[in-house]
C-alpha positions as a Markdown table, in Angstrom:
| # | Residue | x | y | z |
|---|---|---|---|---|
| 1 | Unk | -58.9 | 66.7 | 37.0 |
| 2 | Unk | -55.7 | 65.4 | 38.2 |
| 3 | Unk | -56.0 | 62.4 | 35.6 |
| 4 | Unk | -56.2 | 64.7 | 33.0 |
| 5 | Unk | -53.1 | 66.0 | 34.2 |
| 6 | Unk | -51.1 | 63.0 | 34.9 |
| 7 | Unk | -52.0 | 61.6 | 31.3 |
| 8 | Unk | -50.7 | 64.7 | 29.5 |
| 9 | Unk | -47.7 | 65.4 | 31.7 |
| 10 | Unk | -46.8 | 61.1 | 30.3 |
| 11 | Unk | -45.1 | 62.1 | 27.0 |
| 12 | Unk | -43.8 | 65.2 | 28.9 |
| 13 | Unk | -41.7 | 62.9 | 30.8 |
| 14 | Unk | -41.1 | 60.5 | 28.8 |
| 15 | Unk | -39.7 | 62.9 | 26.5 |
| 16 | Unk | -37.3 | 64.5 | 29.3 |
| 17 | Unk | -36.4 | 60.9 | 30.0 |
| 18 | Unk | -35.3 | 60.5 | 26.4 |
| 19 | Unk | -33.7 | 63.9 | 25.7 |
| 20 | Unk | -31.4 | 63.7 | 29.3 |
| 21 | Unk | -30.9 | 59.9 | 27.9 |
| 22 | Unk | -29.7 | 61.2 | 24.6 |
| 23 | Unk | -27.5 | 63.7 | 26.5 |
| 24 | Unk | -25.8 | 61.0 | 28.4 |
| 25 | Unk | -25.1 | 59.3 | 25.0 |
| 26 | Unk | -27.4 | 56.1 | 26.8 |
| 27 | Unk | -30.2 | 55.8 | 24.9 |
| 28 | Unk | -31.7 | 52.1 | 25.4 |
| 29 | Unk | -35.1 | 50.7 | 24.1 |
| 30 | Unk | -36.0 | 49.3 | 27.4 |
| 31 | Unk | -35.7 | 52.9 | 28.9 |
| 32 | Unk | -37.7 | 54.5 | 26.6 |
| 33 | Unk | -40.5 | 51.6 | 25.9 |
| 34 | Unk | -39.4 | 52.5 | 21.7 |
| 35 | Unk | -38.8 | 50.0 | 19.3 |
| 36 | Unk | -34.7 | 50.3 | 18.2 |
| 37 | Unk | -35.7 | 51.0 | 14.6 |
| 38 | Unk | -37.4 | 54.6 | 16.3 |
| 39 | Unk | -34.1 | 55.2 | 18.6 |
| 40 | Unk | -32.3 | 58.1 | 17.5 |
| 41 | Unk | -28.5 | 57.3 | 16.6 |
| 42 | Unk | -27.2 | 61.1 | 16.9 |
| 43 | Unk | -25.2 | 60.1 | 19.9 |
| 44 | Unk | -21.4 | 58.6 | 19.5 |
| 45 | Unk | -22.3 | 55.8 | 21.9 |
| 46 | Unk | -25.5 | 54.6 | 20.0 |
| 47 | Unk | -24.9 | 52.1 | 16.6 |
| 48 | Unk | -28.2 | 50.8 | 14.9 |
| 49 | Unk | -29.5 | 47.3 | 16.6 |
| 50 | Unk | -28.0 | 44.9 | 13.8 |
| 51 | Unk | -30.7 | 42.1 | 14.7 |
| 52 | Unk | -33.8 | 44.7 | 14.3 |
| 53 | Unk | -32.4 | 45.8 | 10.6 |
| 54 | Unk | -31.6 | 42.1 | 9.4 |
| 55 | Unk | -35.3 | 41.5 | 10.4 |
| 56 | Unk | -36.7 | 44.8 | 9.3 |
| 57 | Unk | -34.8 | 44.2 | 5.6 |
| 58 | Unk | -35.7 | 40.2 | 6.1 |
| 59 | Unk | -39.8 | 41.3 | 6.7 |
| 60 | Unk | -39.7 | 43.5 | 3.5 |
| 61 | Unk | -37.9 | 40.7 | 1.5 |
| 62 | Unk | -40.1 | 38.2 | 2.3 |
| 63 | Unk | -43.1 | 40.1 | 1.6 |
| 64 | Unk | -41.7 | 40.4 | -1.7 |
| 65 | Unk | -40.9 | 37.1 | -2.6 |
| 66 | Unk | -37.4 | 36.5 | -1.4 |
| 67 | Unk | -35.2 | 34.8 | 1.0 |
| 68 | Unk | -34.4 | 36.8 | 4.4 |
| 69 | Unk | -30.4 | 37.6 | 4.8 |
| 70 | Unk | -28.5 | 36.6 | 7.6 |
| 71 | Unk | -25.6 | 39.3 | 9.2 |
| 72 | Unk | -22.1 | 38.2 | 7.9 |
| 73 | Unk | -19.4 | 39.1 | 10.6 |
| 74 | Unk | -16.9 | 39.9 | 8.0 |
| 75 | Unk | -19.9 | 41.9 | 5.9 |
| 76 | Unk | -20.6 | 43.5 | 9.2 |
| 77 | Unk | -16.8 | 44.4 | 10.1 |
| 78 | Unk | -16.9 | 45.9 | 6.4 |
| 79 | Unk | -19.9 | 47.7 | 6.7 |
| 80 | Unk | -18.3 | 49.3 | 10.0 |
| 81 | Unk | -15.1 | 50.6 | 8.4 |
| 82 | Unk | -17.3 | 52.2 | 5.6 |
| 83 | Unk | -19.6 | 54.0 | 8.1 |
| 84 | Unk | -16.8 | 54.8 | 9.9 |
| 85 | Unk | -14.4 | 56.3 | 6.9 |
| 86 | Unk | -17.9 | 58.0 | 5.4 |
| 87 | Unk | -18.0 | 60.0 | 8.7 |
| 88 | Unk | -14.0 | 61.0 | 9.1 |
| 89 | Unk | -14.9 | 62.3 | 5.2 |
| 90 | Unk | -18.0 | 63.9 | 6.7 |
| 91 | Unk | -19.4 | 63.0 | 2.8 |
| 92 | Unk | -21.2 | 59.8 | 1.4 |
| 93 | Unk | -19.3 | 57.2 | -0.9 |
| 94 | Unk | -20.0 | 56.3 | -4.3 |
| 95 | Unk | -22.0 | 52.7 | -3.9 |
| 96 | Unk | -19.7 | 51.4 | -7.0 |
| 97 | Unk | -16.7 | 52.1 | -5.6 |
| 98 | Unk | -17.2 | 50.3 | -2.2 |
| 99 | Unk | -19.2 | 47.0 | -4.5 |
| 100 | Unk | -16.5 | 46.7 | -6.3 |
| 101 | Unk | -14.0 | 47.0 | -3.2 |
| 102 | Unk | -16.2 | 44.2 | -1.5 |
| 103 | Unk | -16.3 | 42.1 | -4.5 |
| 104 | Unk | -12.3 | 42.2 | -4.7 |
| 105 | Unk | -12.5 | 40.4 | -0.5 |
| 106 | Unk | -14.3 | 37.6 | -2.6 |
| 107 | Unk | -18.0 | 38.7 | -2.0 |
| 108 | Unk | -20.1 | 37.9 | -5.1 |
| 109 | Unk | -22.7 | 40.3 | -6.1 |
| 110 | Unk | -21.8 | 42.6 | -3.5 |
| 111 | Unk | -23.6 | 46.3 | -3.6 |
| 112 | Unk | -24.3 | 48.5 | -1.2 |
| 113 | Unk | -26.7 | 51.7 | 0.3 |
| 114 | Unk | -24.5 | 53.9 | 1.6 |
| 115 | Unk | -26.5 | 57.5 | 2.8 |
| 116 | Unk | -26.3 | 60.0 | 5.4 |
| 117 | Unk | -28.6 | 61.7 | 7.3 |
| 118 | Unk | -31.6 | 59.6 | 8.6 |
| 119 | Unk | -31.3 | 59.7 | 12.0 |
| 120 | Unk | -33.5 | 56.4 | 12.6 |
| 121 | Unk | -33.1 | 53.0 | 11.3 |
| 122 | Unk | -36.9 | 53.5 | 10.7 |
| 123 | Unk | -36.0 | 56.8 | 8.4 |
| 124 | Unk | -33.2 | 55.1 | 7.1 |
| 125 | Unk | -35.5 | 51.8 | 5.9 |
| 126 | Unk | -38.2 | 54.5 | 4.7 |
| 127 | Unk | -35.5 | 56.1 | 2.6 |
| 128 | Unk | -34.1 | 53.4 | 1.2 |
| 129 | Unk | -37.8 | 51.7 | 0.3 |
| 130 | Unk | -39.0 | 54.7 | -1.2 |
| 131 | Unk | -35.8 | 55.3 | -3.3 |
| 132 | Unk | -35.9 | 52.6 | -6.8 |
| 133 | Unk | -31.6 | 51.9 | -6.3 |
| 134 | Unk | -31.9 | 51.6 | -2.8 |
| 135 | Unk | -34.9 | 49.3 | -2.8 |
| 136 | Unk | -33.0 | 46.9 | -5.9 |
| 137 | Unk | -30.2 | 46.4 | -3.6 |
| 138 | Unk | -32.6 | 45.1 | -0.3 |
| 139 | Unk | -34.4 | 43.3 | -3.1 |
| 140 | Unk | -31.6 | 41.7 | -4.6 |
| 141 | Unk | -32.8 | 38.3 | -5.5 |
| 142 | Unk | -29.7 | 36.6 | -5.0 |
| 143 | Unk | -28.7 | 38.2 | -1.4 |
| 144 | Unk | -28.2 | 36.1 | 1.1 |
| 145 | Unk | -25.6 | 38.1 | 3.8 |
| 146 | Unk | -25.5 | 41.4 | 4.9 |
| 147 | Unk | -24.3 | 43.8 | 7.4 |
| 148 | Unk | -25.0 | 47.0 | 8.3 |
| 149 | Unk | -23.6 | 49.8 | 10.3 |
| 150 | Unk | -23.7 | 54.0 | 11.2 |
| 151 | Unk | -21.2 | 56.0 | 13.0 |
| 152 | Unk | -22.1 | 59.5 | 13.9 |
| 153 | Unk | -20.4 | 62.6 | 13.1 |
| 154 | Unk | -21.3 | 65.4 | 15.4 |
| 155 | Unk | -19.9 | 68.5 | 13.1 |
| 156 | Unk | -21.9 | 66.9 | 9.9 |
| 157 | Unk | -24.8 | 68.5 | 8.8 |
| 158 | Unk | -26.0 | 64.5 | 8.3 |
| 159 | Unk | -24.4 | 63.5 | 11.9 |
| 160 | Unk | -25.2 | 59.9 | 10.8 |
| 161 | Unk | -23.5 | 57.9 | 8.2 |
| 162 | Unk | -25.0 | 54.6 | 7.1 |
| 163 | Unk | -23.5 | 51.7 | 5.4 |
| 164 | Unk | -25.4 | 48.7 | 4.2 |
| 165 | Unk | -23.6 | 45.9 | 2.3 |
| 166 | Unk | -25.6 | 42.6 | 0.9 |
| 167 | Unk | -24.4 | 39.9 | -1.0 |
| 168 | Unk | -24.4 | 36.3 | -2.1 |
């Protein structure tokens, strides 16, 4: 009887663990045993894990027939100032505008996902799969940088902003 117990009162605590975590704005995969790409990034101290999306976006590009990208400090720093600026706004920019801003740094065939509101790199990859102009630019066949970023906004109705950028 008491292992019956013990094995539902598990998830009970592991899910205290998280939300007290979450409140302390220290949310870490070894603490919870979760993957990154399942961490929830509604706190201001948590930011995506860079490596597990250039891998997650590398996976899916290979399985399609193209080269994996590497993270681009500069691409990176870019994609944090958009996040960043999309969450001051509290609104989503226009992908063309922030392309063709990239492309005038000197990034050929630069383009960009820029959304709000998945609160998971795993939503957030889902999204972007499932959506035909999200999915062209993580299948761009001549990609080979990117970087990617979130800031949170706690009054948003989205609370988290996302900005990826890929180019040659």
């Amino acid at each position: 009887m008491l292992g019956r117990h013990t094995n539902l009162a598990a998830p009970a605590v592991l899910a205290l663990v998280i939300l007290l975590q979450g409140c302390a704005g220290q949310i870490a995969p070894e603490a919870t045993g979760m993957p990154s790409m399942y961490l929830p990034l509604t706190t201001g101290s948590t930011a995506v894990d860079t490596g597990a999306a250039r891998e997650m976006i590398s996976a899916y590009r290979r399985n399609n027939g193209f080269a994996p990208l590497v993270v681009d400090p500069e691409l990176q720093r870019l994609a944090e100032t958009e996040a960043a600026a999309m969450a001051a706004s509290d609104r989503p920019s226009k992908s063309q505008t922030v392309r063709a801003a990239v492309t005038r740094l000197g990034y050929d065939g630069a383009d960009a996902n820029l959304s709000a509101g998945y609160h998971t790199l795993a939503e957030a990859f889902s999204g972007w799969r499932d959506s035909p102009p999200h999915r062209a630019v993580m299948l761009a066949p001549e990609a080979k940088r990117m970087g990617i970023a979130t800031a949170y906004a706690p009054g948003s109705k989205y609370k988290v902003y996302w900005a990826l950028l890929v180019s040659k």
